[in-house]
N, C-alpha and C positions, 0 to 999 in steps of 0.2 A: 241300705243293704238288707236286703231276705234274712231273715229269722232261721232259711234253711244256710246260711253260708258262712263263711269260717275266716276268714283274713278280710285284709287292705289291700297291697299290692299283689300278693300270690294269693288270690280268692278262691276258694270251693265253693261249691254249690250242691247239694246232696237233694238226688230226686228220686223219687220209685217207693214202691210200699213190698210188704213181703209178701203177700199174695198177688201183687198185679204182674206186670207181664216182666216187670222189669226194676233194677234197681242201676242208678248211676251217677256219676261226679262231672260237674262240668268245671274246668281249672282254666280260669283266668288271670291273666298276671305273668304265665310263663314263659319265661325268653324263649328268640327264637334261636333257632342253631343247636338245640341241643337233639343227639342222634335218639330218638324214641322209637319201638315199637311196640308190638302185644307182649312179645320175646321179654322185654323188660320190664314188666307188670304181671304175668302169669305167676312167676314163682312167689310171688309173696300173697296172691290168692291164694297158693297152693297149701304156702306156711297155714294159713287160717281155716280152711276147710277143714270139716267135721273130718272122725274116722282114724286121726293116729290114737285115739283113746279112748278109755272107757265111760271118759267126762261128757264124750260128745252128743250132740243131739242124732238120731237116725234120718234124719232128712240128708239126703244127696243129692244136689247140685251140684255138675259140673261145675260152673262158676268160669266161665270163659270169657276173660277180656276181649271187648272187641273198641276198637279207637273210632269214631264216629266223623271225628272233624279236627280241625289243630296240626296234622303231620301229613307232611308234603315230603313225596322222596324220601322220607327216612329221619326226617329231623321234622322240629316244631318250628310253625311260624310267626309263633305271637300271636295266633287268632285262638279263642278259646278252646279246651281242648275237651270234646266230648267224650266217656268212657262210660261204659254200660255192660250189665251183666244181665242176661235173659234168666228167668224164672222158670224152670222145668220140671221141680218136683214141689210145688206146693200143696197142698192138702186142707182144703179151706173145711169139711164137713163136720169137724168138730167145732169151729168154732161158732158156724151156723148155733149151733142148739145150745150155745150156752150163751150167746147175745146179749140177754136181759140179764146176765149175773155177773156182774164184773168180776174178775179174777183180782183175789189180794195179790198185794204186791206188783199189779200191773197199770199201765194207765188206762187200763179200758172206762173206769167212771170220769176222770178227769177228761179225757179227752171226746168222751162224751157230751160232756156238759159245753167243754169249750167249744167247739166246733158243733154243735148242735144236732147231734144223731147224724152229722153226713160223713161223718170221721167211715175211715174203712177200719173196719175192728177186727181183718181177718189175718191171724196171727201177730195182732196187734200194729199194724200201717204202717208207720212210717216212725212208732216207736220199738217197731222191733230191733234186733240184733244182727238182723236179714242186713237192714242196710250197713251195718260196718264195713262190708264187704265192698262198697262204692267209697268209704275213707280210705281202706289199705289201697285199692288202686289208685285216688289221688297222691297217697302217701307213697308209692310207688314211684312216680313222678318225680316227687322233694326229693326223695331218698336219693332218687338220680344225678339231680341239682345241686344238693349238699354236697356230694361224694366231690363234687369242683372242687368245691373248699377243704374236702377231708373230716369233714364232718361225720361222724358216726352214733344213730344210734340204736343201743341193745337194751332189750328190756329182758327180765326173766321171772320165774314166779319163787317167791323167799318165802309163801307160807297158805297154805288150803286147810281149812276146816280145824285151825290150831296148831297143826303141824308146822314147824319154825324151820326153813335150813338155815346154815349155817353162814357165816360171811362167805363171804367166795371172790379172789381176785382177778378184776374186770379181764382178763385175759382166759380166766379157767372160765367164766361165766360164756367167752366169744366160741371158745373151745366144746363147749360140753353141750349149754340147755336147750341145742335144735336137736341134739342126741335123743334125747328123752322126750317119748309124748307128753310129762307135763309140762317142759321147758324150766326145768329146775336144776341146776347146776351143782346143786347136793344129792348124788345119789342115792343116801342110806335114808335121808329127807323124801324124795319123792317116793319110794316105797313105801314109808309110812300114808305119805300122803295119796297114795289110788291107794290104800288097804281102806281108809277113811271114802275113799269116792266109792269104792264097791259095797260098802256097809250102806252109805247113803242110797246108794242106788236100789237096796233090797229093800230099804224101809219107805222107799217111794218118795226120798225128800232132797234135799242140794246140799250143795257148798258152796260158800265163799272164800276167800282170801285177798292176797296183795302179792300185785307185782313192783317191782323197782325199776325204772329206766335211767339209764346213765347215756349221758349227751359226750363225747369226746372229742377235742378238738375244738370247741366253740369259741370261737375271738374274742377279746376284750372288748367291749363295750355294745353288747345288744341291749336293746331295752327303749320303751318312749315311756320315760317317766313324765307324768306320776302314774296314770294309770292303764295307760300301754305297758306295763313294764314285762319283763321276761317269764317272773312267776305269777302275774297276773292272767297272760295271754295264753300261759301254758295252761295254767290252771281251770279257765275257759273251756279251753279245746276238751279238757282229760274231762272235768264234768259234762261234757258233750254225749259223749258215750256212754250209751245206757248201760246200768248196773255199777256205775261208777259214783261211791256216795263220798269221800272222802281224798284228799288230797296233798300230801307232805314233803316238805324240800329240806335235804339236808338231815339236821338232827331231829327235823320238822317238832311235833309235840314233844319229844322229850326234854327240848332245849327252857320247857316250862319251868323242870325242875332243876337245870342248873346252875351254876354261877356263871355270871359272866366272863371268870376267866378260867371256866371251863371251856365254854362256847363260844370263845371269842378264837379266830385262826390268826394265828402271828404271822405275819408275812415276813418272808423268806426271798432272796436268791437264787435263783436254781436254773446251773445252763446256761446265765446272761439273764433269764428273764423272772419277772416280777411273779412269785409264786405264794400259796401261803402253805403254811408246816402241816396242816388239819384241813377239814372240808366239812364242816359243820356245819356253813352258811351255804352248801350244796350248789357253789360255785354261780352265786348270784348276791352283792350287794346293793340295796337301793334300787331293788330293780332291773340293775343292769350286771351282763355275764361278767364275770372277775377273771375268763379263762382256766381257770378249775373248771372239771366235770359237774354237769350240772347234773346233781340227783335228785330224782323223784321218785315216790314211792306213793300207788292207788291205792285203794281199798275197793273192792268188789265183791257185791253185797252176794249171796247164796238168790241161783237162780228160782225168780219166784214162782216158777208153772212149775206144780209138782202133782205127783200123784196121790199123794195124801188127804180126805178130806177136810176142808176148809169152812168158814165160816164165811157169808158173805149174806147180796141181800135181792129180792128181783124186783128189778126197776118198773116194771109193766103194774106192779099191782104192791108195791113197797111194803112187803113182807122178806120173816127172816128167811135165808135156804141155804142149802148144803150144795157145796161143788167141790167134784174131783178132777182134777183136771187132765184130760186123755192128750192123747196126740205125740209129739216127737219133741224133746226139749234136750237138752245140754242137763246132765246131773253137775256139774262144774265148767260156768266157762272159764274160768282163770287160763286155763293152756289158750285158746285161743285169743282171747282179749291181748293177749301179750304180743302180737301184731296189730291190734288195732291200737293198740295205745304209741307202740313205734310209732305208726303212719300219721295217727293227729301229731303228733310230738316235732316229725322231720314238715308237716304243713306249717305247724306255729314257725318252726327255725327258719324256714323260705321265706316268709312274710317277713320274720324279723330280718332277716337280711336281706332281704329285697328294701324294705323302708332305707338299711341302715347303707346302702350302696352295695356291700358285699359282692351279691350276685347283680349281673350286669344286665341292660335290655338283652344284647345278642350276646350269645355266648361265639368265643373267636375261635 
C-alpha cells in the first residue's frame, strides 16, 4: 500500500499538491449500490472552506467537487471512485523567493532533504493543509456509508489559544457548533476565543487548540487486535493530518493520575443491553468498540506561517537569516480542521466495518 493511502478494505489514496492544478482522493473498497453524487460531497467542502472566520486563510477556492470515475446512473459501482478539486487561486510568488530558507515549523527542510530538492515546495506540496480538502471529500463518501449503519460523527472545538469551553451535551454540541464560525458549542467560550484570534492576528502570530470527536452508534466489537485495533487505526488517520501533534481517548492522559477505581467504567444494564455507568475508556477496550461513544480529543499545534520574523537558515550558502513569512495562511485552523478530522475518523469506521462484515459488497 502507497505511503499516500489510508485503509485495507475501504482504501484512499490522496493525490495533488497545493499549487499544482489539482488536489483529489481516489476510494477503493466502496460498495456498489450506494446512491452518490457531487450533491452529496459539496456541503461538507463547503463546511471546511476558508471565510466563516476571522481564523481563516484569505485564499479562495471554490472547491468544487467533481466525481471522475466510480458512479454509473447515480450510484457506485465498485470500481474505484475518483474525486478531485481544481486549484484556482493559488499564489506561488512568495514562495518562489523564500526557496532556500525553510520556514520553522514547516516541512520545507525535511522534505527537502528526503526527496532530494524535487519535492514541490510551493505552499508546501503535498504537505500542505490544501490537500485535506481531497479527505473531507473521501470522508464525504464514509459519512454516507456509515449513516446505513447510523453511525454518526461530530467533532467540535473545546479549546483555542488557552480558552477552555465548557462540557457540553453531545446533543447541544449537534445543535449549536456549525452555528458558530468557530464550531464551539460554548458561546461565552468562543467569544473569548476570536477575541484571542484577533489579538493574534495584529501581532502577526497563531493559535492552536483541541478539538473532541464523538463516534455514536458504533457496534460492539470493531477492532483487529493487536495492532489494527480501533484506537490504533484512528490514531493513524488523526496523525495524518497536518498540524495534528497529539492524540487522546476517553480520560486519555488524565487517567495517569488516577486510580483505578476511578477510571475503571462499571458495566451496567441499560435498555436490555450491555452498557457501562462512565465512559473513561472513551468507548473502546482492548482495542476493540465497547458500543459506548467512542471519544477523541486532538491537539492542533498554532499554525506555523506567521508573519512574525523568524529565525532560520539558507540552504544555498549555510548561513544564519531572517524570514517573515508573507502570503495567505489561516491565524487558527482549529474551526476548519474540525471537518477534516470528521472525514479521516468516518474513513477509519468504513474500513473497520468493512473488515468486520458490517457494511456489505453491494449495498440492497
Amino acid at each position: 500500500m502507497s505511503s499516500s493511502s489510508l485503509g485495507k478494505l475501504f482504501t484512499i489514496t490522496s493525490f495533488g499538491e497545493s499549487h499544482g492544478r489539482l488536489v483529489g482522493s481516489l476510494i477503493d473498497g466502496c460498495p456498489a449500490g450506494l446512491p452518490l453524487s457531487e450533491a452529496d460531497i459539496q456541503p461538507e467542502l463547503d463546511r471546511r472552506r476558508p471565510g466563516a472566520s476571522a481564523a481563516d486563510t484569505t485564499r479562495r477556492e471554490a472547491d468544487q467537487a467533481e466525481i471522475l470515475s466510480g458512479v454509473f446512473n447515480g450510484f457506485t459501482t465498485g470500481a474505484p471512485i475518483c474525486l478531485v478539486i481544481w486549484n484556482r487561486d493559488a499564489d506561488s510568488s512568495q514562495y518562489e523567493k523564500i526557496r532556500p530558507t525553510p520556514r520553522p515549523g514547516q516541512a520545507d527542510y525535511t522534505a527537502s532533504v528526503r526527496y532530494g530538492g524535487f519535492n514541490d515546495y510551493r505552499g508546501g506540496g503535498i504537505f500542505s493543509g490544501r490537500l485535506t480538502a481531497a479527505l473531507v471529500m473521501a470522508g464525504a463518501v464514509a459519512r454516507k456509508l456509515l449513516a446505513i449503519k447510523n453511525i454518526e460523527i461530530i467533532a467540535h472545538t473545546v479549546a483555542i489559544g488557552g480558552v477552555n469551553a465548557l462540557p457540553q451535551d453531545i446533543q447541544a454540541v449537534k445543535a449549536a457548533c456549525d452555528r458558530n464560525p468557530l464550531r464551539c458549542a460554548d458561546p461565552e467560550a468562543a467569544a473569548k476565543m476570536l477575541a484571542r484570534i484577533e489579538q493574534a492576528r495584529e501581532e502577526g502570530d497563531s493559535l492552536g487548540g483541541i478539538i473532541e470527536t464523538v463516534a455514536l452508534n458504533v457496534p460492539v466489537g470493531l477492532g483487529e487486535p493487536l495492532f489494527d485495533t480501533v484506537d490504533g487505526e484512528l490514531a493513524k488517520a488523526v496523525l495524518g493530518i497536518p498540524a495534528i501533534k497529539g492524540v487522546e481517548f476517553g480520560s486519555g492522559f488524565s487517567a495517569a493520575s488516577r486510580y483505578g477505581s476511578e477510571n475503571n467504567d462499571d458495566f451496567i444494564i441499560k435498555d436490555g443491553q450491555i452498557a457501562t455507568a462512565t465512559n473513561n475508556a472513551g468507548g473502546i477496550l482492548g482495542g476493540i468498540s465497547t458500543g459506548m461513544p467512542i471519544v477523541l480529543r486532538a491537539a492542533v499545534k498554532p499554525t506555523p506561517s506567521i508573519s512574525r520574523n523568524q529565525q532560520t537558515v539558507n540552504l544555498n550558502d549555510m548561513t544564519p537569516a531572517d524570514l517573515t513569512v508573507l502570503g495567505r495562511h489561516d491565524v487558527c485552523i482549529v474551526p476548519r480542521a474540525v471537518v477534516v478530522l470528521e472525514a479521516v475518523i468516518a474513513i477509519t469506521f468504513c474500513d473497520l466495518a468493512r473488515r468486520a462484515g458490517i457494511i456489505p459488497r453491494v449495498i440492497a
